[in-house]
N, C-alpha and C positions, 0 to 999 in steps of 0.2 A: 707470304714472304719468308717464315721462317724456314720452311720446307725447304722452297726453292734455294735457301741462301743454305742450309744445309745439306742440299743435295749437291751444291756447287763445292759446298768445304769438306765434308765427310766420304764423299765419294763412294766408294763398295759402301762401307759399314753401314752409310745412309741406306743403301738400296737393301741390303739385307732387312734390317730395320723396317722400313716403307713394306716389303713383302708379306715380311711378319703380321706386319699391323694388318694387314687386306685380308692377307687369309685366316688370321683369329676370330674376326669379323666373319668373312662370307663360310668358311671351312665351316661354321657351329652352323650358317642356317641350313648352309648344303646338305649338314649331316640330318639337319632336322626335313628337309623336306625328303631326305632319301629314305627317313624313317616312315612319313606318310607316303610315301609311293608303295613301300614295302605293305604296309596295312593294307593299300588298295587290291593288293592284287588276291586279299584274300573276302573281296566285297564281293558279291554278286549282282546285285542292282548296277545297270550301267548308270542312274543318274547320280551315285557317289562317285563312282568314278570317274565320269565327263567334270565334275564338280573338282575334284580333287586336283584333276589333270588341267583343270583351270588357276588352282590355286598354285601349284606349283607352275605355271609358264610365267604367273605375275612373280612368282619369288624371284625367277630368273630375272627380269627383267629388272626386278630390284637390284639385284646383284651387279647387275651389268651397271647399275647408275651408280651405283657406290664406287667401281674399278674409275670409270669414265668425270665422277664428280672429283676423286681424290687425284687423277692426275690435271685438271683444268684447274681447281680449285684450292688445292691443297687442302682440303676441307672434308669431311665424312657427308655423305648424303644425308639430307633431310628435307621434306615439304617446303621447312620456311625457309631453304636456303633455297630450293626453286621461287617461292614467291619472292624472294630479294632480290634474284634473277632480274625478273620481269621488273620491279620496282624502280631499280639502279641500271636502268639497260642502256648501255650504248654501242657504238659498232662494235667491238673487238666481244663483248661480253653477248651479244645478235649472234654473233657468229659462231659461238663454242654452241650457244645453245642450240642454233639450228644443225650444229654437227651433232650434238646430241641428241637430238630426237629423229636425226635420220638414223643414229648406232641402234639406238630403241627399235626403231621400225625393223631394222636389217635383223636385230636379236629376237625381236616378236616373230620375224618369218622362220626364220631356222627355226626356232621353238613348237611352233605351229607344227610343222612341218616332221617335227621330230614324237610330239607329243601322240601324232595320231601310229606312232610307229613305234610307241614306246613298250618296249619290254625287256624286264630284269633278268639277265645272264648270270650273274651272279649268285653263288652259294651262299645259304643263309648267313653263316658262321661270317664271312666276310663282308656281310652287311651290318651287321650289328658290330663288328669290328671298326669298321667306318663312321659309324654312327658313337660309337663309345669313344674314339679318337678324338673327335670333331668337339665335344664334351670336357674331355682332359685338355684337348687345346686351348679351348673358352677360358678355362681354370690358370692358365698361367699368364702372373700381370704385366700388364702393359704401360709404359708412359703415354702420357697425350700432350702433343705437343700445342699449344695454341695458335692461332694466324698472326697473334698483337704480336710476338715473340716474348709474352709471358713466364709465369714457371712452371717447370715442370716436376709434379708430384714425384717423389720420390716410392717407390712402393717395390724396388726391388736392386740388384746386382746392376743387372743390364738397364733399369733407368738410370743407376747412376751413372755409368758409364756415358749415355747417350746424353744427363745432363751437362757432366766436367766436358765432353766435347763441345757443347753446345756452346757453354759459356767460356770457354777458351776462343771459339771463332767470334760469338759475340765479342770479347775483348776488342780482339783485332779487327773488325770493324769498329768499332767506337772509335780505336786509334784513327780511323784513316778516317772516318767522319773530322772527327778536329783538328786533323791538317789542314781539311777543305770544309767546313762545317754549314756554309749557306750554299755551296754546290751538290753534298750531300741530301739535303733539307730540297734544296728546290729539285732533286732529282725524284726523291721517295713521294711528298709530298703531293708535287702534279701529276705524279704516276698514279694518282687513286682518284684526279676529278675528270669528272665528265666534260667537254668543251664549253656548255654551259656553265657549270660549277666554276669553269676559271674565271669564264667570263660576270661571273655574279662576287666572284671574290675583288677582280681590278676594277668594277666598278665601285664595291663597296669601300676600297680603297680611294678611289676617288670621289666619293661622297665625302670621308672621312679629310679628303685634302683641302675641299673646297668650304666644306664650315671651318676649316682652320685658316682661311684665306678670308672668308667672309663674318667669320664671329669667332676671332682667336682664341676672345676670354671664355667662352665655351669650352672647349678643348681641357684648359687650365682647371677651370672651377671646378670640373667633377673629376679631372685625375686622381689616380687612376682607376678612368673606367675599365671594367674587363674587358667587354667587350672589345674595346682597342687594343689594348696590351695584348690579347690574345690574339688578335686579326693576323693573316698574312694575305700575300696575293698570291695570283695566279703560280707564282713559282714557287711557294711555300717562304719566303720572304717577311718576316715582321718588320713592318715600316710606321710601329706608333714613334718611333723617333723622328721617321720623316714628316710623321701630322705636325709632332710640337715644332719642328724648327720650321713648318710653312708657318705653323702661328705665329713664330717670333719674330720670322722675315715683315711680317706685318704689322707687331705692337713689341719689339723686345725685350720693354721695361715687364712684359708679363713673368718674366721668369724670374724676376725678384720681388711683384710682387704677391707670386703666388709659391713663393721659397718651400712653403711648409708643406704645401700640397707634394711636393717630390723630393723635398732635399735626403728624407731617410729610406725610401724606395729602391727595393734593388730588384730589376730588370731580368730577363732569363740568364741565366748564368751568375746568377746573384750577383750584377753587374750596377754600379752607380752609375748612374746618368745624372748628378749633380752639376760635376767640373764640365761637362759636356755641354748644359745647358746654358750654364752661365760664359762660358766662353764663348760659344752662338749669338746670344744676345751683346755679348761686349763687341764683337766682331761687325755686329749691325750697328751699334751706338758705342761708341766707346765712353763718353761722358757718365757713362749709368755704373763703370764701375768706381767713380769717384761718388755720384748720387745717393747710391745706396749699400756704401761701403761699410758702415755701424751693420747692415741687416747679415753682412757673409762672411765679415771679418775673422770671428771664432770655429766659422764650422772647416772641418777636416774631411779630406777624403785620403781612404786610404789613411797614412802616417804622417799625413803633411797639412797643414792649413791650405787653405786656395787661397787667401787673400791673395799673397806675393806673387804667383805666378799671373793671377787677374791682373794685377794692377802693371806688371810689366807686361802686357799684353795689351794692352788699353793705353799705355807710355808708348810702347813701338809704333799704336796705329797712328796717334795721334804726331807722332814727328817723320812721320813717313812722308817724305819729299816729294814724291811722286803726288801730284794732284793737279785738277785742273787750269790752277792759274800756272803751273809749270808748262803749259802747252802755250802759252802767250808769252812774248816779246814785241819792246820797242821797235817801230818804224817810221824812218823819216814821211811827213806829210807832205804834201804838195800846196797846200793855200790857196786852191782857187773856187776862191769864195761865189757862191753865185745863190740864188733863190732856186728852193726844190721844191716840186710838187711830186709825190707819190703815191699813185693811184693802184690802190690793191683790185685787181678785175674779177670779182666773183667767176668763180667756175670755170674762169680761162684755161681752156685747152689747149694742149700744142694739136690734138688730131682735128681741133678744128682750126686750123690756120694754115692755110695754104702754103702759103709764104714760110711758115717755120716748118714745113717740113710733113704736114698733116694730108689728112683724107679726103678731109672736106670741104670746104670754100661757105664757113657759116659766119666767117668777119671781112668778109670783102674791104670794107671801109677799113677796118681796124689794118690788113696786111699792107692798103696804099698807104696810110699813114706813115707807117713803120719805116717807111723806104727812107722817110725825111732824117732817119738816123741811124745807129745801129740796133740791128737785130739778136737777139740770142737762141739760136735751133735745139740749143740744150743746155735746157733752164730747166732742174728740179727742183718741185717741193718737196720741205721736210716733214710733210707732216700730211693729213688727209680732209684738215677743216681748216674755217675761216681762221679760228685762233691762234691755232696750230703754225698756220704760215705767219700770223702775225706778230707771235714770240719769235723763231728763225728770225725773222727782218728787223723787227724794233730791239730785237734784245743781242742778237749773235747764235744765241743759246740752240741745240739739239732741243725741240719741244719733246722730249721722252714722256713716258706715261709716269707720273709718280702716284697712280693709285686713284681709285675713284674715290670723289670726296666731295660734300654739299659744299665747300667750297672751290670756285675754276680752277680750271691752270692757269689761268692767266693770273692769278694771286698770287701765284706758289713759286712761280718760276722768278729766277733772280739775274744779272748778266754779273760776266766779272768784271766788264766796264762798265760804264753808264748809259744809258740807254739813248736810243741818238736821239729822241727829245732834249734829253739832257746835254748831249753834246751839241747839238745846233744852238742852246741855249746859251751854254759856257763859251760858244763863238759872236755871242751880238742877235742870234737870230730872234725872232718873235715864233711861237709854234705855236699852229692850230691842228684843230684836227675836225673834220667835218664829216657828218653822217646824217642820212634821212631817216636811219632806223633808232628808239631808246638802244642810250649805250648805258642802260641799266642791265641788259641782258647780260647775262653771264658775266657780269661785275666789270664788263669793258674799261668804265670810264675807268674804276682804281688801279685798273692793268697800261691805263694810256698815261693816267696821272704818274704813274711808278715810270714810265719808259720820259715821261720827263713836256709831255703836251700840256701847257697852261689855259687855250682858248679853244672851248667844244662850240661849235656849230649844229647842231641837231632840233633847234624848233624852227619856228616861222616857214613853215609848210603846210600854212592853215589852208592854205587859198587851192592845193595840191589834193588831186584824190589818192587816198591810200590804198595799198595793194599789198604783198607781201608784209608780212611784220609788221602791219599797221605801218608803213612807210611810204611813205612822197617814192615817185617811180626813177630812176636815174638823173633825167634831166634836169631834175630841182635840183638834188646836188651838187651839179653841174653848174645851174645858173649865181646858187649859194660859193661856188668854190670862184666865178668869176667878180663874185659882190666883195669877197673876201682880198684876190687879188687886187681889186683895183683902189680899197680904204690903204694899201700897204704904203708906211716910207722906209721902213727898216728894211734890211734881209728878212726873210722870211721860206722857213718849213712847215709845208702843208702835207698831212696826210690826209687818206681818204678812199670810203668804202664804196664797192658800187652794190645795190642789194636787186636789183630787178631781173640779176639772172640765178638769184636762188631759188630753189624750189621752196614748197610747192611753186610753180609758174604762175604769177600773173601780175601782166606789165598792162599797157594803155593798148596794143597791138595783139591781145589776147593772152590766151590762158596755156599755152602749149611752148613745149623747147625750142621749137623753131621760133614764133614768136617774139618771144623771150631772149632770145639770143640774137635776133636781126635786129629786135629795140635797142639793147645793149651793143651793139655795131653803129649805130645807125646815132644814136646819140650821143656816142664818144665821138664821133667824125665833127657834127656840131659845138662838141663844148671844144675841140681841138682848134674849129677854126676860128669860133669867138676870141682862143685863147691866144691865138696867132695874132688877133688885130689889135692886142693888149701892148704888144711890144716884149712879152715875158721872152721867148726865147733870144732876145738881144743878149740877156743874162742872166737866164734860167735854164734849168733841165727838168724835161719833162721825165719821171718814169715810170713805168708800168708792169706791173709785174702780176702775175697770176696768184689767186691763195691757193689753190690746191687745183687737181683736176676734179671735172666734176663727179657729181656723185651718182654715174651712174654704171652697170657693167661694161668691161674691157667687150670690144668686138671683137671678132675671129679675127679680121683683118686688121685691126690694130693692134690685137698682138702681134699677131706673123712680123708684120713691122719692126715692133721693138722690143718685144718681149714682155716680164712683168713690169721691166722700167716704164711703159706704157704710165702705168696708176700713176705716176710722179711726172709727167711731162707738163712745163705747164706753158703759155705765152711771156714773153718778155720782151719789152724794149727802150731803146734810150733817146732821146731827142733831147736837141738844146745846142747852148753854146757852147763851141768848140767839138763837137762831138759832129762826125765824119757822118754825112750822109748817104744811104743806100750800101751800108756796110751789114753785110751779114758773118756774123761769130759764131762758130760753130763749137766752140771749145766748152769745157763741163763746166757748170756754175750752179749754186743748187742759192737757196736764199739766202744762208746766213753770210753767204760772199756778197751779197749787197752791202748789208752791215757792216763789214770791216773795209770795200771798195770805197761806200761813202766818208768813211772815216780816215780813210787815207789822203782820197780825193781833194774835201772840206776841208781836213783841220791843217791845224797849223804846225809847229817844231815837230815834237816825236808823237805817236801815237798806238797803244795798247792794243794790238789786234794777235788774232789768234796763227799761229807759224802757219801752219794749212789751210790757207782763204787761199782763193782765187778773184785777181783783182779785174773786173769785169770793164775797169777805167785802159789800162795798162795793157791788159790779157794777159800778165804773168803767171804762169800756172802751175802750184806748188803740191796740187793734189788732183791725184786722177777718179776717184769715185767721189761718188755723192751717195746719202742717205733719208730714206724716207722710215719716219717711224710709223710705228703702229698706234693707232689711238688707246687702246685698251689693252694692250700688252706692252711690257719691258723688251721689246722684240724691235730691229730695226733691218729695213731691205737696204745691202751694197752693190748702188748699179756703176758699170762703167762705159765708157765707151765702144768699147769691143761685145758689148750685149750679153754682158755676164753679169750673172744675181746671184748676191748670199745674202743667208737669213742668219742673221747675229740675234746670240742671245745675251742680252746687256749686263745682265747683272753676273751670267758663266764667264764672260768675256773668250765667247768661242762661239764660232760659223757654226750653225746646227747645220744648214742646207751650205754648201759652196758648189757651186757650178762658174767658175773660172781665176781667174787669177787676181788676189788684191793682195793690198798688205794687211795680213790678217792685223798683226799686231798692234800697226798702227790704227785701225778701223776700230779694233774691239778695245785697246786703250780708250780713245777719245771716247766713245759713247759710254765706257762704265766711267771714267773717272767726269763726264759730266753729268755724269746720273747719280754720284755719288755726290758730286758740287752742289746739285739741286737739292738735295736731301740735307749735307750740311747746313744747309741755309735754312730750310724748315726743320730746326729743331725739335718743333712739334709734331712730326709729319704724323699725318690721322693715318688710321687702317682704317678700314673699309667697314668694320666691327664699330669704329667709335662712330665712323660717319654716320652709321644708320643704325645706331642705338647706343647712345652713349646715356650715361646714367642721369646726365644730370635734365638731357633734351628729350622727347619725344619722335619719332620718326612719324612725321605727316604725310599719308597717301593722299594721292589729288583725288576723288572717285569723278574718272572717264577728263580727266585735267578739270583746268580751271574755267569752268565753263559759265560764269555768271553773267557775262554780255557777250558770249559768241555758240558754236554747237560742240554738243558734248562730244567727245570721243575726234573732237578736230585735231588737225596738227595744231590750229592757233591756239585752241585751249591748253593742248601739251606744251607750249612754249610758255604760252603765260604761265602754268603751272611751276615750268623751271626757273622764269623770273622772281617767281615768289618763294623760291628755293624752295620745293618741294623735294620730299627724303625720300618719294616713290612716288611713281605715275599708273592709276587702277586706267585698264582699256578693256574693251570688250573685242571679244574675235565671234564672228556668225557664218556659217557656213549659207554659198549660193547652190541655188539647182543641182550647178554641174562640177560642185565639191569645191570651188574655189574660197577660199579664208578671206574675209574684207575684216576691215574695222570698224565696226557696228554691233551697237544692241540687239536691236531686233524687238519682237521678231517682226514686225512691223516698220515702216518705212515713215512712223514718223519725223517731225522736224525735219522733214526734208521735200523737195520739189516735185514729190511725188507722195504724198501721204493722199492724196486722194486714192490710191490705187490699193485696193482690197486683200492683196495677197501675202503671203508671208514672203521672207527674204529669200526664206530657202525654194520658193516655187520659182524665182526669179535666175534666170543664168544672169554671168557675169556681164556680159553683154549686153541684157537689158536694164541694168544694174546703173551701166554708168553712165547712163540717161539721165540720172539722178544727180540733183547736189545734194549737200547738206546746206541747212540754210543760212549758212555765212558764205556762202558759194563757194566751197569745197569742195573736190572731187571725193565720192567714198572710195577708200583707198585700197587695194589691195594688202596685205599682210607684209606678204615675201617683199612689198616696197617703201610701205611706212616704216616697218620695224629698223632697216637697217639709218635712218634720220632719226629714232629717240634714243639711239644708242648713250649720245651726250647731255640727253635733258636730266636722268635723275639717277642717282644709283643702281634703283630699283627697279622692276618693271614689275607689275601683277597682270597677266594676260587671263582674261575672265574668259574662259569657252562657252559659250552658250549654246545649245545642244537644242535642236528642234523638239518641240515635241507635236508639231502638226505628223497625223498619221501620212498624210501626201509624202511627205519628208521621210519615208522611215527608211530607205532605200540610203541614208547621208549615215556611216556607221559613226559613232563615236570614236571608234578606237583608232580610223581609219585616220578621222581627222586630229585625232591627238599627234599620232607621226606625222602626218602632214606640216603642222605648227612645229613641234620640235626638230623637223629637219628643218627647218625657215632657224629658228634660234642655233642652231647649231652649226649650219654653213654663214654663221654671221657671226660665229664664236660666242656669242651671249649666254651661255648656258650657266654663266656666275653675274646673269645678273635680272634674266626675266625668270618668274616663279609663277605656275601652273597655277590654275584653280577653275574650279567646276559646281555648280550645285547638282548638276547630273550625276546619282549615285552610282552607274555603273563607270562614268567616266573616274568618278573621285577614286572609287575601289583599284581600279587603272593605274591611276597614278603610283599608286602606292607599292608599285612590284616595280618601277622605273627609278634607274641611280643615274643617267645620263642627266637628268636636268632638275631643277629643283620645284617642289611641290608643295600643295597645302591640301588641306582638308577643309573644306564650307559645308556646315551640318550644324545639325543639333546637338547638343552636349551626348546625351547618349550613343548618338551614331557614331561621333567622335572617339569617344572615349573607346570604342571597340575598335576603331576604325588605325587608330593613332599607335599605339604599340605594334600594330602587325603589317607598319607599313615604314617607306623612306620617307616620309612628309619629314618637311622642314618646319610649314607655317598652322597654324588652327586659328582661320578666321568666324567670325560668326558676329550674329548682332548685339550691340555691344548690351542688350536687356543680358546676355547671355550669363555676361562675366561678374560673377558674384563672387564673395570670400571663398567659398568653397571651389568652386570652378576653379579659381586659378592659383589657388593652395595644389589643387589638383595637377594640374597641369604644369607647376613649379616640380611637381614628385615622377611625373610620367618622363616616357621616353620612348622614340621611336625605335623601329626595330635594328640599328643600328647603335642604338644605347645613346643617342644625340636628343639633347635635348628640343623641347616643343616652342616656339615662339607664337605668343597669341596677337592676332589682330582683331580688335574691333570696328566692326561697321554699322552704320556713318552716322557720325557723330557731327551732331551742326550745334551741341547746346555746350555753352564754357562749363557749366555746372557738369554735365555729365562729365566733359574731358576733365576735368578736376578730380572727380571720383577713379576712372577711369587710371588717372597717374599715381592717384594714393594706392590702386590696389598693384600697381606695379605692371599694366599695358601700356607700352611703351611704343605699340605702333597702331597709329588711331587713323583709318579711311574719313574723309570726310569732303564734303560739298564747301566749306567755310574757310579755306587753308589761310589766307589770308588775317580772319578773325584766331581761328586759333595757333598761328605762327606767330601772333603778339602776346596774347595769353602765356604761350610757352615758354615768353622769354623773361616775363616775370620774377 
């Protein structure tokens, strides 16, 4: 660089210079080997002379590498600068070298050529003339410039001269560095890595983002690690500030309570990042700069206290007028009071409704019914699961992601009106809610209790065989929701789940989607027409509304259709009194417009609903897009009618993707300032750090779920596992014959409908595979389609690779199948939150060169311990005999090769005495078969 950068500012003087340097260098060895040519020619023996005239063709060719290395290189020839060559090679650095060794080859022929022709014209006197020059030349000194742009030795006249230049042009770039100083930095900096090197740098930088998302107090506690502070990316960019504010985005209160750790730190440019941190963290919680106001009050940056600026900053956010409940206004009701039944339809799709506008004709029943009232052909869901839809409707609320947490969404979310339990209830009504499935799962019943339902319906389904979720198949429901109508003399709102068209599949009509979905047609037609002979529709309205579309891949042809809005279409319709039969609406309505339509609808004088509903009663339509969020991201899709998507990102409040026309402003308002509404209200809001390790709790993995009355590694045992709030779910992955990933142990077929059968899993194709149950009568599932349904059961996932070791099997690579699963985790976006593990040591050693997804190490303390420093492991699981004082004093002082600290899991722990021990030495994440026995232990 320096060369270059002063061959660019010095111009002549450089090139004199550079000359000089060459020929001082080759001038002395020229003269020396013209001294041994001169010798030769007084030898007689041709084998000194073939010898000599050997040595001097290789001095030429040395020479020629020294001209050829100082203009590629800026650098003087040497061996180890060829082997650095080769060490550091990529195309551009291929390429000089291959121009090099063809100038060699071109130099060796002339040489050749010339050598056998070689004879001295010249008079003695003018060889030793040449030769004595070449000597004096040697004798006069030289500066040497370095490549770092170091200094240079002073050691005469003309070095000094070549220095004061030097360090005058250095000035002036410095200057023009810190006009533009990270344009500078990312120009120099990428200019010296290889395409991998970038690439091992932004990954490394995303390691470093995602432990500040997933264990922020990490981050905090060992600041400042070098390693971070020093890191940049791909463009020479340092972004440990961007690690701490993702920590903060996730626990804020860290930046005061880890003050000491940085408050007297100063950053490159001897820069405080103090006021910077703590104004991040008050911008996320403004409350915390009054909380812990004694901790920051005295300290100064710069010349000034930060108290006063903090705390008028934390004043402004806090009277900031701008918020959620400022998108709501009073409206007049209408009063007509009537009995509601609201039927959420598992998995209702619009592409399978004829009638609303679909592909397929898979609810015959369900589209003639629909005739008896109105229709809606564009009805979105806000969300992509059962709950998801069921917050949009019972609450009003954007179900946005507030973070994964051992406790639902369904806790966390709040309305800014009452919930229309509460509302049907503040009108006279009576409100039930009926379901075949425990509405202990995912804490339902406290999320129905909060929306305002007093009377649960969910036993007396003894007489009922169970299917799905341990659940009575639709028709009980059904015949439960007509038991329910006909005890009634009040007004009365009835909600209600159907579960027979969830997956996995299996109804009274079989175990398949089709199935499953003509039952679900076929026995809404019956409880429709029992409910006909009731009299209800004299003064009732039936509605129906879908929870999400199902959970399976968009078809080609149902894109082409509607695009990505496709994921969001769902069935919808309305029946009852006063309401217009064989009416189809085509107009936009997504769910939380039921919620404010019914409240308009029902209640009585004025009523609190949001300015942008669309009233599904009315068809008054005050908004043109609808929004579906993302489960696992702050991310939400804006469809409209004209077949345009943008991808909002909630918390930037800006279109990352727009492909058509909306109102940005109005779109990216509502979803941040109700994401910011949901977050006001959880005061406590957990990070994902405290969810699954917090100091006081232990994080419980399920080993293979909860499988003590069903088969391990089922979806049913994973569900029960998340009933019993499990902190992580351990699965096994087994490769078949023909490479395909299932979910299974192995390597044998037991507990399943085919353990008679001798072979290992991996001899088996996929195909012969699912001939097999497991013996709860579960299909074994493929990978790429269980994983994306545990996405909601636990924070965590441990995917256990188990790696054949039948020689029949050696043909299944390990590495192969390692990409294989991480591209499954990765086109599902989970890569924050399933984590790798292997006892396969060439797969573990694997792992640990990969920053894409998160890993562990399963081994022996020793293999570990070597294993653990020179890798990106996150976790060090092992048998809990393992972990003794010493072990995890150790493993409290280690660090992976990212300077991140090691998190240790023990396995599997079934005895309380061990988990006792086990908490005193400070493992805090224990696998076990017992979750149940020690999730009460724990809470001691």
């Amino acid at each position: 660089m320096s060369y270059g950068y002063l061959l660019g500012q010095m111009q002549w003087r450089w090139i004199v210079y550079f000359v000089a340097m060459v020929i001082q260098g080759d001038f002395f060895l020229g003269g020396i080997l013209l001294g041994i040519a001169y010798l030769a020619e007084f030898l007689n023996k041709k084998f000194w002379r073939v010898l000599i005239q050997i040595f001097i063709l290789f001095a030429v060719v040395i020479v020629f590498a020294d001209i050829a290395t100082m203009f590629v290189y800026q650098q003087r020839f040497s061996f180890s600068l060829v082997s650095g060559m080769f060490s550091t090679m990529n195309s551009v650095v291929g390429l000089y070298i291959v121009g090099f060794f063809l100038g060699v080859a071109a130099v060796f022929g002339v040489a050749l050529l010339l050598s056998k022709v070689m004879r001295f014209g010249l008079r003695n006197h003018a060889i030793l003339l040449l030769i004595g020059g070449s000597i004096l030349f040697k004798l006069v000194p030289m500066p040497i410039l370095h490549v770092s742009g170091g200094e240079l030795p002073v050691e005469n006249t003309f070095a000094q001269w070549v220095i004061d230049s030097y360090k005058l042009n250095l000035a002036e770039q410095n200057n023009d560095r810190s006009k533009n100083q990270t344009g500078a930095q990312t120009s120099d900096f990428s200019s010296f890595l290889t395409i991998e090197e970038q690439r091992e740098a932004d990954n490394e930088m995303n390691s470093w983002l995602r432990l500040a998302r997933l264990y922020p107090e990490s981050i905090f506690e060992d600041f400042p690690q070098e390693r971070l502070i020093n890191a940049r990316n791909s463009k020479g960019e340092l972004y440990y500030e961007e690690v701490l504010f993702e920590a903060l985005k996730k626990n804020p209160e860290l930046a005061f309570l880890y003050l000491d750790r940085y408050k007297d730190w100063k950053g490159h440019g001897d820069k405080s990042i103090l006021r910077d941190m703590l104004e991040f963290a008050i911008s996320q919680k403004p409350q915390l700069a009054y909380t812990y106001l004694k901790e920051y009050e005295e300290l100064v940056d710069g010349n000034e206290k930060i108290a006063k600026p903090l705390l008028e900053k934390a004043t402004e956010l806090y009277q900031n007028k701008l918020n959620f409940g400022d998108l709501f206004s009073k409206k007049p009701a209408r009063g007509n009071k009537k009995n509601l039944i609201l039927v959420f339809f598992e998995s209702a799709s619009a592409v399978d409704s004829k009638r609303t506008g679909g592909l397929y004709d898979v609810f015959p029943w369900v589209d003639k019914i629909s005739e008896a009232g109105v229709l809606f052909t564009n009805m979105f869901a806000n969300g992509a699961t059962s709950e998801m839809g069921h917050i949009a409707t019972l609450m009003g609320v954007e179900p946005t992601f507030l973070g994964t947490s051992l406790d639902t969404g369904y806790e966390r979310f709040s309305g800014v009106v009452e919930g229309l339990g509460s509302f049907f209830k503040n009108l006279g009504y009576k409100t039930h809610f009926v379901s075949t499935a425990s509405l202990d799962f995912l804490n339902q019943r406290t999320f129905l209790k909060k929306v305002g339902f007093d009377t649960f319906w969910e036993d007396g389904y003894d007489e009922w065989k169970k299917y799905t979720f341990n659940a009575a198949p639709d028709m009980a429901l059904y015949e439960k929701t007509l038991d329910v109508v006909n005890t009634q003399t009040s007004p009365y709102f009835i909600g209600l789940q159907t579960i027979s068209s969830h997956t996995p599949y299996a109804t009274p009509y079989g175990n398949t989607a089709e199935a499953a979905f003509r039952y679900m047609d076929q026995s809404f037609a019956k409880f429709y027409l029992k409910l006909k002979k009731t009299g209800f529709f004299e003064n009732g309205i039936l509605l129906v509304v879908g929870d999400h579309r199902k959970m399976t891949p968009l078809g080609g042809d149902e894109y082409r259709k509607w695009g990505p809005s496709a994921e969001a279409r769902i069935v919808a319709f309305m029946i009852g009194s006063g309401i217009k039969a064989g009416e189809i609406d085509d107009r936009l309505y997504q769910q939380t417009d039921i919620f404010y339509s019914l409240m308009k609808e029902f209640g009585s004088g004025e009523v609190q609903v949001l300015d942008q509903s669309n009233d599904i009663f009315t068809q008054e339509i005050t908004r043109n897009w609808a929004v579906k969020n993302f489960t696992i991201k702050q991310q939400a899709y804006a469809f409209n009618l004209s077949g345009d998507t943008g991808l909002v990102d909630i918390p930037k409040r800006e279109f990352t993707e727009d492909a058509g026309m909306f109102d940005k402003k109005a779109i990216t308002n509502y979803l941040y300032l109700g994401l910011k509404y949901q977050k006001n209200q959880n005061s406590d809001d957990i990070s994902p750090s405290s969810q699954t390790g917090t100091k006081s709790q232990t994080v419980l993995i399920s080993h293979r779920g909860e499988h003590s009355d069903t088969s391990e590694n089922s979806y049913a045992a994973f569900w029960k596992a998340s009933k019993y709030d499990a902190g992580a779910i351990e699965f096994d992955v087994t490769p078949t014959k023909d490479g395909k990933l299932v979910v299974f142990h192995g390597p044998k077929l037991y507990s399943t409908t085919c353990k008679q059968i001798q072979k290992d899993i991996c001899q088996m194709t996929y195909e012969e595979l699912k001939e097999c149950k497991l013996s709860n009568g579960e299909d074994i599932w493929l990978l790429s389609s269980r994983l994306p349904k545990m996405k909601l059961l636990a924070p965590l996932l441990f995917l256990d690779m188990k790696i054949p070791e039948n020689s029949a099997c050696k043909d299944l690579k390990p590495q192969e199948l390692f990409a294989q699963a991480k591209e499954i985790v990765m086109n599902n976006s989970m890569q924050e939150q399933v984590i790798f593990s292997s006892d396969n040591e060439e797969l573990t050693s694997y792992f640990g060169k990969d920053s894409d997804v998160m890993t562990s190490v399963d081994a022996n303390w020793k293999a570990a311990s070597q294993l653990l420093p020179r890798g990106n492991y996150m976790y060090y699981m092992a048998p809990y005999q393992v972990f003794t004082p010493d072990v995890v004093l150790s493993l409290k002082m280690m660090k992976n090769r990212l300077g991140q600290k090691i998190i240790p899991i023990a396995y599997t722990v079934n005895d309380v005495g061990v988990f006792r021990r086990l908490k005193k030495l400070g493992v805090n994440y224990v696998m076990t078969d017992e979750l149940l026995r020690l999730g009460e232990e724990d809470k001691k």
